[in-house]
N, C-alpha and C positions, 0 to 999 in steps of 0.2 A: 742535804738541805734542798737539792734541784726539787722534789717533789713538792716542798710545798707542805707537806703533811703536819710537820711539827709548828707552824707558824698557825694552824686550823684551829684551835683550841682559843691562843691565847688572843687573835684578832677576834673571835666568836664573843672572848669575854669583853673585848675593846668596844668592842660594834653598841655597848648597853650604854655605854657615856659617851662615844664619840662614833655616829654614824658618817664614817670616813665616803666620801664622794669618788674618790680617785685612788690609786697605786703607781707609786712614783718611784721606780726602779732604777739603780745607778747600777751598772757593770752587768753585761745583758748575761753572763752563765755564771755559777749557778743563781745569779742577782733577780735577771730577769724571765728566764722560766720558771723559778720558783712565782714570780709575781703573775704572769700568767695564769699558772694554775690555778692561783688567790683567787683571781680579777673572777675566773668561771665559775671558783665555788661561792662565791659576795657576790655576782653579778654586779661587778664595778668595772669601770674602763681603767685600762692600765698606761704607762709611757714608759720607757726603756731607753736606757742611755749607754752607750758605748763612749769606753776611755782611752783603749789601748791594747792591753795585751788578750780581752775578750775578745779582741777581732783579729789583732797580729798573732797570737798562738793557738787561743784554745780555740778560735773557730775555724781554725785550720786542719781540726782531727771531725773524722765524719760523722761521729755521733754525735758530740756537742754540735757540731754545725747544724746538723740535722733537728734538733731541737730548737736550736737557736732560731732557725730562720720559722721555724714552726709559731714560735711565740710574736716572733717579728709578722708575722702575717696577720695573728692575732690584735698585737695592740693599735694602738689607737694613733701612734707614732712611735718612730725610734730616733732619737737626736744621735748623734756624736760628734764629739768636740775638734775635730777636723776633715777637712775634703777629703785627705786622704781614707781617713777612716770608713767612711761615708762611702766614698768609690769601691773599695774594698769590700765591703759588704755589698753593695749592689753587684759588684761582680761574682758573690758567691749566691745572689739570688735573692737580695732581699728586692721588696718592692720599691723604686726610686719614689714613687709620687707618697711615699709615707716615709721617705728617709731624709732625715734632713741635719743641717751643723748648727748646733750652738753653741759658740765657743765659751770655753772657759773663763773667766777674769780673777781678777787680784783684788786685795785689799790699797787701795790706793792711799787710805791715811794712814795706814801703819806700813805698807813701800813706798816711801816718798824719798828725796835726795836729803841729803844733811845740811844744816844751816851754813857748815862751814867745813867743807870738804879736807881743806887743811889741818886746819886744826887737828879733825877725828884723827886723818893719817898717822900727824903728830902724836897722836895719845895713843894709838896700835901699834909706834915704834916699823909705820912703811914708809921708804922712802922710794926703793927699788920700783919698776914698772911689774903689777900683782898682777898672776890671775887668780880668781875663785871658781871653786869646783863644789860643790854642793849636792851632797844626799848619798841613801846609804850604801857603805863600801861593801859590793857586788858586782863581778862581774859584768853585768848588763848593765852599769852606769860609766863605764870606761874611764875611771879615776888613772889608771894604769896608763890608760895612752896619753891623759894629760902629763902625767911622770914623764914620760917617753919625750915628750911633744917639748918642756922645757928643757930636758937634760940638753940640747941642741938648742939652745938662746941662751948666750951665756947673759949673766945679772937679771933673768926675769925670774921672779920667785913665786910659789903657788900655796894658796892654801886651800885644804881639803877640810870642808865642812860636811861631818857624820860619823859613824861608827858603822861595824857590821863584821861579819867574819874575814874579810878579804886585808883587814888591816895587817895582821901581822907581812901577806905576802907583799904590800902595797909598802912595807917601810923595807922590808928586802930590797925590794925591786928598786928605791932613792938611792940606798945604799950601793948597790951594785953600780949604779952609773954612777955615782959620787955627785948627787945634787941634795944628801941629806940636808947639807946648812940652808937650803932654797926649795925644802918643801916644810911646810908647815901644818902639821897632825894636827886639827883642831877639835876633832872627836865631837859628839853630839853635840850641836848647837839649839836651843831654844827659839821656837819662831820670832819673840821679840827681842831677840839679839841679833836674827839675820841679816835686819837695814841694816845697818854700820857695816858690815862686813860687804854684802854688796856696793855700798857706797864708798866704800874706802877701796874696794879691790879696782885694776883700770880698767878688766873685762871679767865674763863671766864665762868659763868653758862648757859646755856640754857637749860629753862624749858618747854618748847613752848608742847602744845599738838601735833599739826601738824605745818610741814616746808617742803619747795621743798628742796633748799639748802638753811641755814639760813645768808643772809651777814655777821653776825655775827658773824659764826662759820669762815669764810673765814680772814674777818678783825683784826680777834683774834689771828688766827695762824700767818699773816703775819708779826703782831707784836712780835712774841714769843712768845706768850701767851697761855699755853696750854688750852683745854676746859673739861667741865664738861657738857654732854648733855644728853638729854632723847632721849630712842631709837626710835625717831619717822622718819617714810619718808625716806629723805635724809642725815637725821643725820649719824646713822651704817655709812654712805659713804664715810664722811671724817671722823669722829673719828674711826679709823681702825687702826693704829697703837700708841704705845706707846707715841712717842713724839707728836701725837695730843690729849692725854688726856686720858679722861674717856669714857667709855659711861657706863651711868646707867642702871642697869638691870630692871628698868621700870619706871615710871613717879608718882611716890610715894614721900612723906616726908623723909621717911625711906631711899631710894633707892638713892636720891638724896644728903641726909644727908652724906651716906656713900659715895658714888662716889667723896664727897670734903673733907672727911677724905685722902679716899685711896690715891688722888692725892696731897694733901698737904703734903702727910706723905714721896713723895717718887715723887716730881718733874720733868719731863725731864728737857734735859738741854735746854734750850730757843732759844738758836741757829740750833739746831737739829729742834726746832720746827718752827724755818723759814725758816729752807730749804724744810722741806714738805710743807709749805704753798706756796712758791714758787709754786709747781706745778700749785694751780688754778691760772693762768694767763690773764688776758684780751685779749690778743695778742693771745692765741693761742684758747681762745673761739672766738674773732670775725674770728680768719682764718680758725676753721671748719663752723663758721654759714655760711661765703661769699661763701665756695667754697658747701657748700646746695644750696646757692641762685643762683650762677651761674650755677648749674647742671638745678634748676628749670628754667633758662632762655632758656637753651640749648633746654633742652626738651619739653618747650613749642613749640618753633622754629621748633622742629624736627616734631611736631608733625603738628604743622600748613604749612609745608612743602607736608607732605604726604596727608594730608587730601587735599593740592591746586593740589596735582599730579590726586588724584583718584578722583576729580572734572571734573578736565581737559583730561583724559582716559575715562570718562562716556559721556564727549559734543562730543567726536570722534565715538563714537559706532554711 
């Protein structure tokens, strides 16, 4: 799909009812070279966005990189949804004056806190101090060290929101420490069932080795819910003040362990922690991406303007 080639046809057919202006690329390999390609055969400007593991893995091997940053010279901008990401890429050569962060946001009316906290608890049978873990069981989301992290807190119990292949080792591994009655397998959850469970759990764990920004960390605060994360990426970026939480001083059993002491021992207060969540907004991440895409429309324009002038000054000579 990096070429480009099979996307050549059926945008050719698009282009007859919908003469598309721009290329708006989300995950820069093979996402955003493939759109490059596009943007030179449609002569349209492109923009390119980095999430995560386009910049923490695959543009860490030299071919992809080598393309990547190819295409990054080409478009018209590159976002990515944190500083770190951002630095990252400038460090492997992209241009900083066309590299910039728009952060991601949430949906703020469907993450919002519950009318009545108690209550919900009440009717999910929590009484115990919860954490939540959220998304799918994989090694690189470190559900395993959350395991680890409470078997050592005795009465704080956890539940895991997802499915994936790691489950069977993931209920091993409760069993072996013997905190099976204080993890709680809650297997795929639906997006509109994830508030109540944020809002009912006291923190939210992220153990992930690498994240751009994690929805999770976003969807958790929206709710109230303070977090406990490992300092990876994007993380440091929103756990930065008090009423968002923790951040662990590394991605350890140990580190992690304490991070859901210190926070259960000395809670924000859960409204404080929605109004910082407020910040990440959808609204005003899609009004800095449009007004990227409209400068890239401008300046394609502007440029296909002067190149028709100094065409048209060279058939005069």
């Amino acid at each position: 799909m990096a070429d480009g080639g099979g996307f050549v046809p059926r945008i050719a057919r698009l282009r007859r009812t919908f003469d598309f202006d721009v290329i708006d690329s989300y995950y820069l390999y093979p996402d955003g070279v493939a759109a490059g390609l596009l943007a030179r055969w449609f002569d349209r400007p492109f923009v390119m966005s980095a999430l995560g593991s386009d910049v923490s893995q695959i543009a860490q091997h030299r071919l992809e990189r080598a393309m990547i940053l190819s295409a990054i010279e080409r478009a018209s901008a590159t976002t990515a949804v944190a500083a770190a990401l951002r630095d990252a890429l400038v460090g492997l050569g992209a241009p900083a004056d066309r590299t910039c962060v728009v952060e991601h946001g949430v949906d703020l009316t469907l993450f919002s806190p519950p009318q009545d906290r108690a209550a919900l608890r009440a009717r999910m049978g929590i009484a115990a101090p919860t954490i939540l873990s959220v998304g799918h069981l994989i090694d690189r989301k470190g559900h395993d060290f959350a395991i680890r992290a409470i078997a050592s807190l005795p009465d704080v119990r956890l539940m895991i929101a997802g499915d994936g292949p790691c489950e069977p080792a993931l209920r091993a591994l409760a069993a072996t420490l013997g905190v099976s009655g204080r993890v709680d397998f809650l297997g795929h959850v639906d997006q509109h069932r994830l508030p109540d469970l944020y809002a009912a759990a006291d923190a939210t764990a992220s153990c992930s080795d690498r994240e751009g920004i994690a929805n999770v960390l976003l969807e958790s605060l929206a709710c109230g819910t303070p977090l406990v994360a490992t300092p990876v990426w994007g993380s440091p970026e929103v756990v930065r003040v008090p009423e968002a939480g923790v951040l662990t001083a590394d991605r350890s059993d140990a580190a992690i362990a304490d991070g859901i002491a210190r926070l259960l021992s000395n809670l924000p207060d859960r409204t404080a922690t929605r109004i910082y969540g407020e910040r990440y907004d959808w609204r005003e991440t899609g009004r800095q991406h449009r007004a990227l895409l409209a400068a890239a429309v401008a300046g394609h324009a502007a440029n296909r303007s002067g190149e028709q002038k100094v065409t048209k000054a060279r058939g005069m000579l």
